[in-house]
MIBA-460274 format. One record per residue (C-alpha): residue number from 1; residue in one letter; x, y, z. Coordinates in pm, whole numbers. Layout:
BEGIN
<num: NUM	residu: A	x: X	y: Y	z: Z>
...
//
This chain:
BEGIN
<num: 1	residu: X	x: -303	y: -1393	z: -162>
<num: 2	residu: X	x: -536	y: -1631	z: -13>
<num: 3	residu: X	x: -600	y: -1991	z: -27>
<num: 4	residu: X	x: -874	y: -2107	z: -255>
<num: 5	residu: X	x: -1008	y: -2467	z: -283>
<num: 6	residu: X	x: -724	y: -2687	z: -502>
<num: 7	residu: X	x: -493	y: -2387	z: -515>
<num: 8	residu: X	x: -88	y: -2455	z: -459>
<num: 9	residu: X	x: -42	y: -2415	z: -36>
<num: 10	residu: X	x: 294	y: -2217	z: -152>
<num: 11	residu: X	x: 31	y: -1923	z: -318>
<num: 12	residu: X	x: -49	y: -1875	z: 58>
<num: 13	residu: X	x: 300	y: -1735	z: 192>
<num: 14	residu: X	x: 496	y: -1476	z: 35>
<num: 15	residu: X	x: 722	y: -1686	z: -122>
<num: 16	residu: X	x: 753	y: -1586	z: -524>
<num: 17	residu: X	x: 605	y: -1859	z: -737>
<num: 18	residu: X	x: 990	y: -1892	z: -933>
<num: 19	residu: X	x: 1094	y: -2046	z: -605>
<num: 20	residu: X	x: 799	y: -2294	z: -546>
<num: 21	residu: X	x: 990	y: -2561	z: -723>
<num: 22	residu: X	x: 1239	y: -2538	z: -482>
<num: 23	residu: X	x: 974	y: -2598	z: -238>
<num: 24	residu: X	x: 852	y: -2870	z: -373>
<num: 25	residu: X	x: 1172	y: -3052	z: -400>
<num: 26	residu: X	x: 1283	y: -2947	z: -18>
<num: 27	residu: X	x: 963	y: -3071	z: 100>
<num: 28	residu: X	x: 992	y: -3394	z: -106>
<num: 29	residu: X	x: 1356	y: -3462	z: 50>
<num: 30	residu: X	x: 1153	y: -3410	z: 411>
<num: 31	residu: X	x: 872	y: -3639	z: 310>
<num: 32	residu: X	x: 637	y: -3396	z: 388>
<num: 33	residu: X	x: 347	y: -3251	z: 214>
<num: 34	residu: X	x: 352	y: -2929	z: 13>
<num: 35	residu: X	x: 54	y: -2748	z: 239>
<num: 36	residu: X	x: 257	y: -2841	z: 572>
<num: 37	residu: X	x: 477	y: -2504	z: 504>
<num: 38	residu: X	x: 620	y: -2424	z: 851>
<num: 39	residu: X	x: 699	y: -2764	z: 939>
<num: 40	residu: X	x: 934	y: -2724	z: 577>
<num: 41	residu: X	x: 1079	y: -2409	z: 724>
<num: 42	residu: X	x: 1128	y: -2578	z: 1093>
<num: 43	residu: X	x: 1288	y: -2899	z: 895>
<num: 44	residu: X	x: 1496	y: -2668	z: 649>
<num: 45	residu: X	x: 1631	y: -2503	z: 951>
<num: 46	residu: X	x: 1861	y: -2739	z: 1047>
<num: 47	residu: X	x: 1896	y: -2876	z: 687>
<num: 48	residu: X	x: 2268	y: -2829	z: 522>
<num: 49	residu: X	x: 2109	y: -2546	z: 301>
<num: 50	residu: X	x: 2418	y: -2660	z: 39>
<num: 51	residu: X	x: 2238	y: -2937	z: -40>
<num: 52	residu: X	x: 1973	y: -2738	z: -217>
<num: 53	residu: X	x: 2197	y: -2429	z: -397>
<num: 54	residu: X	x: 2197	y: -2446	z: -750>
<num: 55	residu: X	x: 2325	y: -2184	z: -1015>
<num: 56	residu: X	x: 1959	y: -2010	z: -968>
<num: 57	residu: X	x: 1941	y: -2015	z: -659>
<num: 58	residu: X	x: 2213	y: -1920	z: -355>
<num: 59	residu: X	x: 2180	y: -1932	z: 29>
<num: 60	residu: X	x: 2069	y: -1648	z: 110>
<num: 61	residu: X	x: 1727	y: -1667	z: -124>
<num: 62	residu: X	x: 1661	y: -2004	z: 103>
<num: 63	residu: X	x: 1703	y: -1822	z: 422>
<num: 64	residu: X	x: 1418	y: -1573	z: 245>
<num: 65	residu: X	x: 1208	y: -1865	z: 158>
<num: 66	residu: X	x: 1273	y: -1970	z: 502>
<num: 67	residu: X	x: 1154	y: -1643	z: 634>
<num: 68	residu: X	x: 869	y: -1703	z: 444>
<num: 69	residu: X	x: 728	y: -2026	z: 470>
<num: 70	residu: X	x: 737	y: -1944	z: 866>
<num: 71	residu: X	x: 474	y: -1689	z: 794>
<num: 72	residu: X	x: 237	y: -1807	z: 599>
<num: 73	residu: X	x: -50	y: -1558	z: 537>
<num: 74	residu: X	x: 129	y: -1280	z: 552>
<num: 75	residu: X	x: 72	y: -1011	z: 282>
<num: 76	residu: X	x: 427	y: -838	z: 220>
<num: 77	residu: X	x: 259	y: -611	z: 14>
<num: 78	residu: X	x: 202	y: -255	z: 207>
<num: 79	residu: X	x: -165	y: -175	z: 347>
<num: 80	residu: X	x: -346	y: 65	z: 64>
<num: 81	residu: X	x: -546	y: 320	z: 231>
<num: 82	residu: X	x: -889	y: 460	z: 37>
<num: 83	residu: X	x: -1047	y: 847	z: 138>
<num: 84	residu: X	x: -1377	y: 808	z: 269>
<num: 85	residu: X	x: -1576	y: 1062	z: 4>
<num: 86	residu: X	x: -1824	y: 1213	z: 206>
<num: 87	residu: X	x: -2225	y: 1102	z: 59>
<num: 88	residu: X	x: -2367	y: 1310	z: -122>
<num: 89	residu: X	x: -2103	y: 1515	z: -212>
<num: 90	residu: X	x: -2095	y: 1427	z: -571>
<num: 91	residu: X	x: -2090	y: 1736	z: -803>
<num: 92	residu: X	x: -1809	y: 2109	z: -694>
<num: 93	residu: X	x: -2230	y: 2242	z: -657>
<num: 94	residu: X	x: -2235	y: 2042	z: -281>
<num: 95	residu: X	x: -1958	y: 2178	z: -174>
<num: 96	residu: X	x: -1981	y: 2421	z: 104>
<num: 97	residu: X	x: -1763	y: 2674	z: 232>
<num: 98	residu: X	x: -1632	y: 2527	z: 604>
<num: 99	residu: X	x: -1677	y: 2160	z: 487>
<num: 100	residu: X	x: -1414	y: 1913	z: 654>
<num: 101	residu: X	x: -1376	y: 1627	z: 393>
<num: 102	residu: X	x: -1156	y: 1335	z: 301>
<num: 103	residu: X	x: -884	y: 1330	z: 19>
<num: 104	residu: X	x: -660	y: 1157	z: -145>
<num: 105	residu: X	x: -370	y: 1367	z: -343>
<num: 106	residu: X	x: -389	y: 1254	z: -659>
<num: 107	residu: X	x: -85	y: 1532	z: -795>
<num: 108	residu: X	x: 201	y: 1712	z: -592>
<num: 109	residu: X	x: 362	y: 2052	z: -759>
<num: 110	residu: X	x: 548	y: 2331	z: -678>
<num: 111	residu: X	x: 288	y: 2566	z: -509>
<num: 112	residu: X	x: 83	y: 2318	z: -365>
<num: 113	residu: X	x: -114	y: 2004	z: -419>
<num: 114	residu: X	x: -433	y: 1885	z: -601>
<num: 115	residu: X	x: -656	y: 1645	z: -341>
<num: 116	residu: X	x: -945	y: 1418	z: -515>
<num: 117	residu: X	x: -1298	y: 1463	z: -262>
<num: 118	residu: X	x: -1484	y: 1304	z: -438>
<num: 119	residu: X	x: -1585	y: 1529	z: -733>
<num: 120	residu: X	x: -1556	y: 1552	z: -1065>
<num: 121	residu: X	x: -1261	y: 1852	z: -970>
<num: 122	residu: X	x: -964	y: 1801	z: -765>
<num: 123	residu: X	x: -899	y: 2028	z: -492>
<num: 124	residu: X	x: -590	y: 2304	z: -427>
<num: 125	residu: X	x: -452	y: 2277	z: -124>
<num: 126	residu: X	x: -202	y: 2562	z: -173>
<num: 127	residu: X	x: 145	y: 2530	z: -21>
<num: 128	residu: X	x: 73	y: 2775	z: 237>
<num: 129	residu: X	x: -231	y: 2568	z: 341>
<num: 130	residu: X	x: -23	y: 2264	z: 387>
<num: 131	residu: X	x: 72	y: 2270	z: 743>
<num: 132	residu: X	x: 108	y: 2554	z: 1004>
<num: 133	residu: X	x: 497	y: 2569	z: 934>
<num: 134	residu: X	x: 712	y: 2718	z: 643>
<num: 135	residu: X	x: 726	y: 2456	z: 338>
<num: 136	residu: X	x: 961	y: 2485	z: 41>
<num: 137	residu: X	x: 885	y: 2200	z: -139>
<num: 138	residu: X	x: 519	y: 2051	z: -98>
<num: 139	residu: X	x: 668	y: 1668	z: -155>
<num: 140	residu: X	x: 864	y: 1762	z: 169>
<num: 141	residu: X	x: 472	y: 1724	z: 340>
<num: 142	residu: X	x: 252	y: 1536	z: 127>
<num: 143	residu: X	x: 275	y: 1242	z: -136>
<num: 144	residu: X	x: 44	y: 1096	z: -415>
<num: 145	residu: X	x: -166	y: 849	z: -293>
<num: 146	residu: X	x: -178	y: 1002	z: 73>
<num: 147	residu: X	x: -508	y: 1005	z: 206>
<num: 148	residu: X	x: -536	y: 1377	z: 373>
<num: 149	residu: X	x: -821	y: 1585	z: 535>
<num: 150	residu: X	x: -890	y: 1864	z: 417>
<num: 151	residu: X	x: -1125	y: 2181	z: 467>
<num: 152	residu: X	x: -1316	y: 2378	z: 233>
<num: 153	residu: X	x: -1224	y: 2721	z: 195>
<num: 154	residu: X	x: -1321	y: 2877	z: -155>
<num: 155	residu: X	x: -1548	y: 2721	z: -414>
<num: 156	residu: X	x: -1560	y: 2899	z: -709>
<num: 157	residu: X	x: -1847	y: 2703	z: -957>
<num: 158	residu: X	x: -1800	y: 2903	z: -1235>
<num: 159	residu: X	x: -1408	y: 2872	z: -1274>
<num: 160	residu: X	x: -1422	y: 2502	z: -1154>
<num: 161	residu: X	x: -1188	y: 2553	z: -858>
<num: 162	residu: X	x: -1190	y: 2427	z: -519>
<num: 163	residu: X	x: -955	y: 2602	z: -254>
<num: 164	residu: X	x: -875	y: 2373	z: 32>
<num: 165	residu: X	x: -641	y: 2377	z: 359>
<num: 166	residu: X	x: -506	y: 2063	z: 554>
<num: 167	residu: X	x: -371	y: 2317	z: 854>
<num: 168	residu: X	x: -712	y: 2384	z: 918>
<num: 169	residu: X	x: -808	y: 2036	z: 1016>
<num: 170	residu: X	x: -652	y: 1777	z: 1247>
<num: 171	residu: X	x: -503	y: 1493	z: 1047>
//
């Protein structure tokens, strides 16, 4: 979340917008103003927290907000990775025997699992091709949503199938 002009300061940190009234009222009691959100935390600190429980809210969600306001700017939410398709590799026809490209697994079963490189067919990377070690269950190695690399080894045009391997490459 970032700041925009005349947005709330609270949108900011990773504190959920239910609890920005609480905020509000904390940093009223302090006399300080809303976007001034780690001096609230520093302040609220040595605060009786009692004073600002309520049947919605316990102690321990304003030691979270706490934790929050401290660090505003922070994005809880967990880095998303994106594959890097290869240009002008755009149609299972520009594939090449021997290609290294960049996935992302877009389906795990039981013999192996489908990888997304940037065609309009998704890739096998059978379970033996998975890694150089014995696998018995392909969710044991890989997940959906991983970006992986992979290497081409079979493109059949005619059946629309790609055959790929990730031990072949260095991920």
């Amino acid at each position: 979340m970032r700041i925009r002009g005349g947005e709330n300061p609270l949108d900011n940190t990773a504190v959920h917008p239910e609890s920005y009234a609480v905020v509000k009222n904390i940093a009223s009691d302090l006399n300080l103003e809303l976007k001034q959100v780690t001096q609230i935390a520093e302040n609220l600190k040595k605060a009786d927290l009692k004073k600002y429980v309520t049947d919605t809210v316990g102690e321990p969600t304003l030691r979270d907000i706490i934790g929050e306001l401290e660090k505003p700017g922070r994005d809880p939410r967990a880095e998303f990775k994106y594959a890097t398709f290869k240009e002008g590799i755009n149609e299972i026809s520009d594939l090449e025997v021997g290609m290294e490209l960049e996935g992302i697994i877009t389906n795990v079963a039981n013999f192996g699992a489908f990888v997304d490189v940037g065609v309009h067919q998704d890739g096998l990377v059978h379970i033996s091709q998975l890694t150089d070690r014995f696998v018995k269950d392909p969710k044991e190695v890989v997940k959906v949503g991983e970006v992986v690399k992979v290497k081409v080894l079979e493109v059949n045009q005619k059946l629309k199938r790609i055959g790929l391997s990730m031990k072949a490459v260095k991920q």
